[in-house]
C-alpha positions in Angstrom: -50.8 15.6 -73.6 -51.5 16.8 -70.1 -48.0 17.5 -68.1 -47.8 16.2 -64.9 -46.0 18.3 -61.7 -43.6 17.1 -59.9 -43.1 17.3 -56.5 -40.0 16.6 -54.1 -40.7 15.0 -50.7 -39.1 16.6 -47.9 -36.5 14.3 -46.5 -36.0 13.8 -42.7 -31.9 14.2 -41.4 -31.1 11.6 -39.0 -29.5 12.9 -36.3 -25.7 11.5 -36.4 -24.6 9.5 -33.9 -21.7 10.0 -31.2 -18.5 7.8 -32.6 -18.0 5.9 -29.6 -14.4 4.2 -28.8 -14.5 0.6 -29.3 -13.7 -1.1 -26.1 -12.9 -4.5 -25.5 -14.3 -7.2 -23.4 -11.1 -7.2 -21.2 -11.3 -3.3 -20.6 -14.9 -3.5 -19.5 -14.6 -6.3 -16.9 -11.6 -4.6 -15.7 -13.0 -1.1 -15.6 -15.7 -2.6 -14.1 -14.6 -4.4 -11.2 -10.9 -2.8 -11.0 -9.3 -5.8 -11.3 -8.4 -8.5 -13.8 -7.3 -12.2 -12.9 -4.8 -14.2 -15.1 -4.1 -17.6 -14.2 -5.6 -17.2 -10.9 -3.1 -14.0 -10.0 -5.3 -10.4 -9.4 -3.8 -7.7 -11.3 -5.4 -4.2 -10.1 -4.4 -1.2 -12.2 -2.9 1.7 -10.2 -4.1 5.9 -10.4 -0.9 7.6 -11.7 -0.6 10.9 -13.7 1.5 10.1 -16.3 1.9 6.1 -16.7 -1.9 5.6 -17.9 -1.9 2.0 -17.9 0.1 1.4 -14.6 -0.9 -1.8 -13.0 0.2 -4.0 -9.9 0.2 -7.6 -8.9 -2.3 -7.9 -5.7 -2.3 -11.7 -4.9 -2.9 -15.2 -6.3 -0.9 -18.8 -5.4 1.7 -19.2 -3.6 4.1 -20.0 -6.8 3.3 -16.4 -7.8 4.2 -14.5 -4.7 7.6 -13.2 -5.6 5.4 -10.8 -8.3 2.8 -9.7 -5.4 3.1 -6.0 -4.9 5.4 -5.3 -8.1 4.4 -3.3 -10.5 4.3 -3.2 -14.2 3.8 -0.3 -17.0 1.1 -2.5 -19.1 -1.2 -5.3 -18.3 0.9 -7.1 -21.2 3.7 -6.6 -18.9 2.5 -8.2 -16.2 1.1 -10.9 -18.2 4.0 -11.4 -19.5 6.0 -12.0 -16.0 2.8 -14.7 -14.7 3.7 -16.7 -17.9 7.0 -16.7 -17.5 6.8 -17.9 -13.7 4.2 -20.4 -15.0 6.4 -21.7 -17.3 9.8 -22.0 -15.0 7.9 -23.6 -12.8 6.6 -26.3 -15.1 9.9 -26.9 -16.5 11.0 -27.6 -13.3 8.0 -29.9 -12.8 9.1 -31.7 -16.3 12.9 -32.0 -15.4 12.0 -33.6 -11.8 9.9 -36.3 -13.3 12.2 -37.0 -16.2 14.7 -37.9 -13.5 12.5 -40.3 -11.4 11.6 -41.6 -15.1 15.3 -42.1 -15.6 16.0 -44.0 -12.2 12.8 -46.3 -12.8 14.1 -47.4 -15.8 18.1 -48.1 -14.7 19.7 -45.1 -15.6 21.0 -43.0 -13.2 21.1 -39.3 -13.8 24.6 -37.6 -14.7 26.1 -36.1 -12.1 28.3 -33.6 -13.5 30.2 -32.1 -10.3 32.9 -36.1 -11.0 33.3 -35.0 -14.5 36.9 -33.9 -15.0 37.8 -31.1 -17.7 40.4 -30.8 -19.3 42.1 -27.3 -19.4 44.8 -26.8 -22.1 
């Protein structure tokens, strides 16, 4: 019986890749352009030493424009103070037309300044 040799085949190394930080969508656009919009308001971020992720209200509607020029540690910060004007101001959208609602239909909205209380 004849006894074959065997033989190893070299085998190549890859070269290993860099690990690269995974960076989303929003941090791209806003790298790239410097500036990120939310509900129509520009947030730009600002240069500082120590607060990294320093950003500040630029402009947007005119509902917005008591938050133009402040600024905020995060971008969830800032988001966080559009959606809470947003949302104050369509409140007060939904409490205006609940009243004219309430006059078209006979009822005429409480007036609480006549109200007497009673104090003990």
């Amino acid at each position: 019986m004849a006894t074959k040799k065997v033989t190893k085949k070299a085998v190549k190394a890859t070269p290993k890749k860099k690990a690269t930080k995974k960076v989303s969508k929003k941090a791209e656009a806003i790298a790239k352009v410097k500036a990120f919009k939310h509900k129509r308001i520009a947030i730009e971020p600002v240069p500082h030493d120590t607060l990294t992720e320093l950003v500040r209200v630029t402009a947007g509607p005119e509902w917005a424009s008591e938050l133009f020029g402040k600024r905020y540690v995060s971008l969830n910060y800032a988001i966080m103070a559009i959606d809470t004007i947003d949302a104050e101001r369509n409140i007060a959208k939904g409490a205006k037309y609940v009243g004219k609602e309430m006059v078209a239909a006979g009822v005429t909205p409480l007036d609480t300044t006549e109200i007497e209380t009673e104090e003990k």
